[in-house]
N, C-alpha and C positions, 0 to 999 in steps of 0.2 A: 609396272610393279616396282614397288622399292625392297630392297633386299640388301638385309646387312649383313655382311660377313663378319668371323669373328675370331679369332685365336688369339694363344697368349706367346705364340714360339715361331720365329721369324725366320727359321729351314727345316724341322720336321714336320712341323705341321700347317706351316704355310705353306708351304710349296706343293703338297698336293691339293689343297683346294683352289690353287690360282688357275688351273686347265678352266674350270668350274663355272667360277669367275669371268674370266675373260669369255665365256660362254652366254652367260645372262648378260653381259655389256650386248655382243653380237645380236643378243634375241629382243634388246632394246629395251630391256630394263636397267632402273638406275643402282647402280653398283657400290657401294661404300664398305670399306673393311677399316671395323675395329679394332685396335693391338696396341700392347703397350710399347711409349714412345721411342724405345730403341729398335722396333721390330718396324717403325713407320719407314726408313728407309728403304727398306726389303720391297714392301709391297707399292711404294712408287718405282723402286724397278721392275718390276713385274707390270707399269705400266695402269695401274689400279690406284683407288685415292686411298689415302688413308686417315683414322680417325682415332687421336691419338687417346687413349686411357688408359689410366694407370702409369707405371715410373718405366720399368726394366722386368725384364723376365728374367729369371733366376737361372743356377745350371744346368745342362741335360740330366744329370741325378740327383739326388739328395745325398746327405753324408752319410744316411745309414749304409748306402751303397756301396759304399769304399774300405778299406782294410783288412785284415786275415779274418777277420770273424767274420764277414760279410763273406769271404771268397767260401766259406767253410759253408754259410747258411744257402749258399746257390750253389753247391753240388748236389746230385743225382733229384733234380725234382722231377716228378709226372711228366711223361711227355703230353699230355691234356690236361695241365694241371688246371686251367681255370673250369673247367668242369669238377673238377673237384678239391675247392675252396676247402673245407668242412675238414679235410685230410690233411691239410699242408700243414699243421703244428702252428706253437706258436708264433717260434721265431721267423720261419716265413711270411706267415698272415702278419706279425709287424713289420716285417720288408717292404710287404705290398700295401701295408697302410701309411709306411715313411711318401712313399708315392700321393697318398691320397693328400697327406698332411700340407706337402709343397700346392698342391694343386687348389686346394683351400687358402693357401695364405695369398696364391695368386687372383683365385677369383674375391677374394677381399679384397685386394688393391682397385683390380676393374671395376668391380660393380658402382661402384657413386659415377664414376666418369660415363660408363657404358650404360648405365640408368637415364642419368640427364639428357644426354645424345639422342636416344634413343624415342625417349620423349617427345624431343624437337622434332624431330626428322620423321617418326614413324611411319619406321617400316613397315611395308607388308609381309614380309618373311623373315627369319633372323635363322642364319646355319651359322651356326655354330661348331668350331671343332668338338670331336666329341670329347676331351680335356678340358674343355674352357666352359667350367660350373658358373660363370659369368652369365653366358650367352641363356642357359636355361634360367637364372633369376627372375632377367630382364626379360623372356618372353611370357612365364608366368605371372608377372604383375601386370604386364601392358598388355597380358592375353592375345601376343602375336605367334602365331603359329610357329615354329621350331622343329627342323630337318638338322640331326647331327654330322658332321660330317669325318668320317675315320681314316687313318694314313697309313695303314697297309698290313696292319695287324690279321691275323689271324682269327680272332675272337672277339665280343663286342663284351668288353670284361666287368662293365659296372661297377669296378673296384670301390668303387663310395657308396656301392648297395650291397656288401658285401658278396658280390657276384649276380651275374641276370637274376630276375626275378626277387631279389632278397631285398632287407628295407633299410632305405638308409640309415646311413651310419652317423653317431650322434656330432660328431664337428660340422658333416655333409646338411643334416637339419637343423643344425646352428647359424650356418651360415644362412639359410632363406628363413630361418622364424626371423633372424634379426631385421630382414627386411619386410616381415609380413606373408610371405613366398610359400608357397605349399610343396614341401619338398617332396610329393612323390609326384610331381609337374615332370615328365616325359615326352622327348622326343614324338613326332608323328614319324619317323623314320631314319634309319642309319644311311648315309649316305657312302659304301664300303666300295672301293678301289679294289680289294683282296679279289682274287679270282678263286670261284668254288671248292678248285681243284685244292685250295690253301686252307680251307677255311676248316673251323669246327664249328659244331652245330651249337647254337643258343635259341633261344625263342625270340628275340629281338627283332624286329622287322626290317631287314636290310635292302635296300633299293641300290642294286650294283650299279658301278659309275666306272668306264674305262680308266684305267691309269693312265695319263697324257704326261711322260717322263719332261719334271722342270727340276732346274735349279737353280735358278738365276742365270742373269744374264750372262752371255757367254760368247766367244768367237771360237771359233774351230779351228785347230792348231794343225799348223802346216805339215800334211804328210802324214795327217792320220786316216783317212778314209782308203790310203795303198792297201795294196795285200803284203803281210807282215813276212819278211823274210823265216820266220823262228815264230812258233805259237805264243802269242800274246794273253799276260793274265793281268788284273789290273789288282790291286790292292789298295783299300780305302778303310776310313772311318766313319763313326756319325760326325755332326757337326757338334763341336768343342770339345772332343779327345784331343789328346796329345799323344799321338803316335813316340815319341819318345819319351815319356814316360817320367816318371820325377825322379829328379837329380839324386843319383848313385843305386838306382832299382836297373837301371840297363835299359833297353830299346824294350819297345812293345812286342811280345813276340808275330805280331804280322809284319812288324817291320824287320826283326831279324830275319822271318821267315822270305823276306821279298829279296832280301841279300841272297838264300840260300838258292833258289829260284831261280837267279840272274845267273848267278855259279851253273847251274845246271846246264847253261843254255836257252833258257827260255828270254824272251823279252820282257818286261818287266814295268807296269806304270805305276808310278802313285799317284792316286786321285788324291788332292789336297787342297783343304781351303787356305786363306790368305793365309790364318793365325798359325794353321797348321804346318806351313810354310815355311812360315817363320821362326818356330819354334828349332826347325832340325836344324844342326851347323853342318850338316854332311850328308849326302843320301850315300845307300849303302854300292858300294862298286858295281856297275852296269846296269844300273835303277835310273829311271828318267822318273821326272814330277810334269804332272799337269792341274790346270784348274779342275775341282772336283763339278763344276758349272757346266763342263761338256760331258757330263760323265756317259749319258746315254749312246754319245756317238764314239766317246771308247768302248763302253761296251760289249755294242752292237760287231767289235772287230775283236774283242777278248772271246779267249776258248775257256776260261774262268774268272771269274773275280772271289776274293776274298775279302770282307767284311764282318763288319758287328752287328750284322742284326736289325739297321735300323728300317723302316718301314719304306721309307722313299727308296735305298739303294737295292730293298729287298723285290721292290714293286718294277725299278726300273730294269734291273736285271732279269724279271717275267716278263717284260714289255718286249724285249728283245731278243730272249732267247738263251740266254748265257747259264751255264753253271754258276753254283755258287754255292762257298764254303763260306759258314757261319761261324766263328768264333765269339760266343756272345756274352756281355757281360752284365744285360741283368736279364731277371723273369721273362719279360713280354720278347727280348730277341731270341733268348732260348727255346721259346715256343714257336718263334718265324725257323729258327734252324732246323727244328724237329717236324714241322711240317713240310720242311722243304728235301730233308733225306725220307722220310715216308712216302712222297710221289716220286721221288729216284732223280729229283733235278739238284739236287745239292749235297751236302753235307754238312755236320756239326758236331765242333769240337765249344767246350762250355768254360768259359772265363775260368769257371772256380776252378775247374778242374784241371788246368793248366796254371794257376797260382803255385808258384817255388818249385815249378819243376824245367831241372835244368836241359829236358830235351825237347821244351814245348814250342820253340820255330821249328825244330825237325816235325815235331809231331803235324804242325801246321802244314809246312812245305811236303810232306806227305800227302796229305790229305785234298793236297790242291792236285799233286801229280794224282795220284788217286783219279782224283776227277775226270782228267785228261784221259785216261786211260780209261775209262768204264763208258757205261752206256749213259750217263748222265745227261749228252747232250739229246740225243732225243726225249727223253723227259722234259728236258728244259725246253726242248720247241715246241713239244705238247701244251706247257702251260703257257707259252707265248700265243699260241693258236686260241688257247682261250681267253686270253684277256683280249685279243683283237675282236673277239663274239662279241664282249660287252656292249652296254648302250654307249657312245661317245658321250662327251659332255654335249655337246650341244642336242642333243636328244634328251640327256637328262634336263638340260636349264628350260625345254616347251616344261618334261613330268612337273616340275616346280610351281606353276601357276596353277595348275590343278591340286596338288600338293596344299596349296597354302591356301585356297578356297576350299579344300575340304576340312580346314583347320577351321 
């Protein structure tokens, strides 16, 4: 069977569907992933071909995102908020629509390139991250079957239907009348990583798939699999923050708060990518850096980590066990951090609400001692117990032939 993979973001949402992948290779079907040309590097290290369409992927947010009036409109929302869409006022629902906006203007770029391809080559399946409004185009015109595939969210949010069930929204139906496309063309299934215990309820049909913690390529840095003299927390971001923050705003407060930490006594890592790297001219006194690439096997030796919320480091750190404090700074990580203090495995303190307030690495550096201190870690090995129940991937990639013959 041929089966195309497809995303438009070449570390959140690649990287959970490469376990997947490199799944359907093993099971001896042919393997191709579609993404645009900056994202084709990523997925030949991952050892997979790539297929290039479209230019570049845009940034992890949009501008509505950012600024005092953004930090004001993501305080105190719903801890369910996507169950209840209808509530959120205006200026929320155009936060979550600045979302949909970017995600439109990228599946406009793919679609001519991911059409023509797609044509040639056809597939017999097309998974699609469940972002990449591309990958649904091109299965409804070529009437190839289409399995979403989701990166560790909590909720299966529909935001372009203004939430499950609701009908699309008119940029989302603009973009498939312009190609012919019958915009309420839907998934035969969610392909969700999230473990039950995360999850909120929607009507959307999700077919669990274990999280298999990647991040690209990686080697294992000497001396980290010892047992840690001093309890180990690990501090990290998503991929393209800048943990130092823009010139004359001051350090990130996870990164003052990972200063504050080391101070305590505790040992202290920053997970970082290259850019991220590079950007600091100083780590904070008794802070070590590592590649964010091994993150799974620091982890798996941290008695917490502290992050943003994003779905890979939220997933990798249930895969293995670890607490985890969420500091989140939009909608969808807000909702991974309040899922994860409602099963007792984490905590969360909320972007906005830590905007101009000058004790918010304490409040952070708290809230991780917090952690330490509570019973959070057996929660968190509760929900590590249940994501090892999942199906593996290679148990999902046999579901997928079945999957795509009943398509």
């Amino acid at each position: 069977m041929r089966i195309l993979f497809t995303t438009w973001s070449a570390s959140a949402h690649l990287f959970p569907m490469v376990p997947l992948a490199w799944a359907c290779r093993a099971a001896g079907h042919e393997v191709l992933v579609a993404v645009p040309s900056d994202c084709a590097p990523a997925v030949g290290a991952a050892g997979l071909t790539a297929v290039a369409v479209g230019v570049t992927a845009p940034p992890a947010a949009p501008p509505a995102m950012g600024g005092p009036r953004a930090a004001a409109v993501l305080r105190d929302w719903p801890a369910d908020w996507p169950l209840r869409l209808a509530e959120l006022g205006a200026e929320r629902r155009r936060m979550l629509g600045s979302l949909v906006d970017r995600q439109l203007r990228i599946a406009g770029d793919m679609v001519p390139g991911l059409l023509e391809f797609a044509r040639t080559w056809r597939p017999d399946l097309i998974v699609a991250d469940g972002s990449t409004y591309a990958g649904t185009v091109v299965s409804q015109l070529l009437d190839v079957p289409l399995a979403a595939h989701l990166w560790g969210g909590a909720a299966v949010l529909r935001l372009e239907h203004s939430g499950p069930g609701g009908s699309p929204l008119p940029g989302y139906r603009h973009l498939f009348e312009h190609y012919g496309a019958d915009p309420v063309h839907t998934p035969l299934g969610w392909l969700d990583p999230c473990p039950p215990m995360l999850q909120l309820p929607t009507e959307e049909r999700r077919l669990s798939v274990r999280h298999v913690p990647y991040s690209g390529p990686a080697e294992l840095p000497a001396g980290l699999l010892g047992k840690p003299a001093r309890p180990r927390v690990c501090v990290t971001w998503e991929a393209g923050a800048r943990p130092a923050g823009p010139p004359g705003d001051g350090p990130d407060p996870l990164l003052a708060a990972a200063g504050l930490l080391a101070a305590d006594g505790l040992e202290v890592f920053l997970a970082l990518g290259p850019a991220q790297r590079a950007a600091l001219t100083r780590l904070p006194d008794g802070v070590r850096a590592m590649d964010t690439s091994a993150l799974h096997l620091l982890l798996a030796t941290c008695e917490a980590v502290a992050h943003q919320g994003s779905g890979g480091t939220a997933m990798t750190a249930a895969a293995v066990g670890t607490p985890q404090l969420v500091v989140s700074p939009r909608p969808e990580q807000m909702l991974t951090g309040e899922r994860l203090r409602a099963v007792g495995a984490g905590r969360h303190l909320s972007g906005g609400d830590l905007t101009g307030d000058e004790k918010a690495a304490a409040r952070v550096r708290d809230a991780v001692l917090d952690l330490l201190a509570g019973p959070a870690r057996d929660a968190a090995l509760a929900l590590r117990d249940e994501v090892r129940s999942l199906p593996a991937p290679s148990r999902v990639a046999s579901d997928l032939t079945e999957l795509a013959a009943r398509g």
